[in-house]
VOPAGU-2260 file (C-alpha; in pm, 1 decimal, decimal comma):
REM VOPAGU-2260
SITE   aa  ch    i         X         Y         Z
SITE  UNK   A    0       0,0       0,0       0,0
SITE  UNK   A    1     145,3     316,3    -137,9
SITE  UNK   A    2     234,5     614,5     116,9
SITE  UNK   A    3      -8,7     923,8     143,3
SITE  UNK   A    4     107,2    1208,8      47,3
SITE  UNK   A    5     115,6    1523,0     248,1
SITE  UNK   A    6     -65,4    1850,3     120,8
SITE  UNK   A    7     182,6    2109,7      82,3
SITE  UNK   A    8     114,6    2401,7     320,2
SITE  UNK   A    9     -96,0    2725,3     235,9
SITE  UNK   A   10     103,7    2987,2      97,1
SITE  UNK   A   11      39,8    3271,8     354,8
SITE  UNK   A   12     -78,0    3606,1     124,8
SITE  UNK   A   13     198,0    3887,0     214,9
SITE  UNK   A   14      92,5    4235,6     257,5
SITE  UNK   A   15     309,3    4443,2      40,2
SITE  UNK   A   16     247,7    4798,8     189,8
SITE  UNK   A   17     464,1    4788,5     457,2
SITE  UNK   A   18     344,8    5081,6     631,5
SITE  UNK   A   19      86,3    4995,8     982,4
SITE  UNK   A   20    -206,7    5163,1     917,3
SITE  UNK   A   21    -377,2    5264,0    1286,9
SITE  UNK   A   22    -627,0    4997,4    1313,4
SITE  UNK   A   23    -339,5    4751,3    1201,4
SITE  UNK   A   24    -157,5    4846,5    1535,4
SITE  UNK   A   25    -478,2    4852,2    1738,7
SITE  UNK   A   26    -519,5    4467,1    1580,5
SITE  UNK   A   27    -178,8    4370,4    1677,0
SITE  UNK   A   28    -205,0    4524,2    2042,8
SITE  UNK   A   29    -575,4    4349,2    2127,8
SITE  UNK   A   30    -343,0    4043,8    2001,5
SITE  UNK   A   31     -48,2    4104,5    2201,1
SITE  UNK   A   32    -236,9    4160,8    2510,6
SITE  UNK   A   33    -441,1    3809,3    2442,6
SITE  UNK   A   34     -64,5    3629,1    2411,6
SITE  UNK   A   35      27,4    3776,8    2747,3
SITE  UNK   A   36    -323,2    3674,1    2914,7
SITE  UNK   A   37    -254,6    3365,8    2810,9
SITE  UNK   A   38      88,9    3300,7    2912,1
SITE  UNK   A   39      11,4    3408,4    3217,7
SITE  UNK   A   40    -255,8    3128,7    3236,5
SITE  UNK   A   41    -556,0    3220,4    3178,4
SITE  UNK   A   42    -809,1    2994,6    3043,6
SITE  UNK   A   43    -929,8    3108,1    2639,9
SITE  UNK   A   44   -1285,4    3226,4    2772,2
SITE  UNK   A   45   -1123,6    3459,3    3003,7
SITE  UNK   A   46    -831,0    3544,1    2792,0
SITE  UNK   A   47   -1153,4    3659,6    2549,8
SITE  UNK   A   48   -1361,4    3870,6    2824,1
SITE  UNK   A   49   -1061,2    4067,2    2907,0
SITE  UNK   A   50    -931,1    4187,8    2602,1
SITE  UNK   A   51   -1293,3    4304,3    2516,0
SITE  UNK   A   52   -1333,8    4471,0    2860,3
SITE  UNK   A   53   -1175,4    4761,2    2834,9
SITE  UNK   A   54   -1151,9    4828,7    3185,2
SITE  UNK   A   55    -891,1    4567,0    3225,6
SITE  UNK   A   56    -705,0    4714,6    2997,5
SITE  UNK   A   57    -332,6    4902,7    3153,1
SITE  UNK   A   58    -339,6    5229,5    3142,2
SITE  UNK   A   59    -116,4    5341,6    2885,3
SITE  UNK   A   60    -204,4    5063,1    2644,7
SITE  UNK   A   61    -457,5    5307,8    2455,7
SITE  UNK   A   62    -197,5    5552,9    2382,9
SITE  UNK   A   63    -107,1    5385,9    1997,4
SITE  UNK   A   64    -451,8    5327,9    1963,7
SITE  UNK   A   65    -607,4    5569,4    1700,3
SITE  UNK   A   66    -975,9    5711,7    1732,6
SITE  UNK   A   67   -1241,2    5488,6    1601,0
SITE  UNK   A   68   -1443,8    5789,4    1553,4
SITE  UNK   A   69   -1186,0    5967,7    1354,2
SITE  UNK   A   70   -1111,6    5678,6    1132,9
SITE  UNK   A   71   -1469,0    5637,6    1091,3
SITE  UNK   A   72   -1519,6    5979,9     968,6
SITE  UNK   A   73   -1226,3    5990,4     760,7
SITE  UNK   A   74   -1366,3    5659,3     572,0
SITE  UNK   A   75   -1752,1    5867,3     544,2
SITE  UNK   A   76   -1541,5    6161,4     360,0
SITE  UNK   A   77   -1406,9    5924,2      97,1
């Protein structure tokens, strides 16, 4: 009996603007803080809750992250 073969792997899509545009870094932060929730052993369900709550949030951790409202009203002018 022959050998199966393994599917090659997804090719990941590569974003070729390499600039962070501000909801990229508000993406990567909500991420970031889910890693370290983690880590630090949190169960997933938790992990979730507290990156949504934003009052568990530290205090400067909103100081990259850009105004929803602005972008919002930027995106309504285009």
């Amino acid at each position: 009996m022959a050998t199966p073969r393994k599917k090659p792997a997804k090719k990941v899509s590569v974003v070729k603007n390499e600039e962070l545009t501000p909801l990229d870094i508000h993406a990567i932060q909500l991420h970031e803080l889910y890693k370290s929730f983690r880590r630090a052993g949190f169960p997933v369900d938790i992990s979730m809750a507290l990156i949504t709550d934003k009052g568990a949030h530290p205090d400067w951790f909103y100081t990259m992250v850009p105004d929803l409202e602005a972008l919002e009203e930027e995106e309504d002018e285009d």
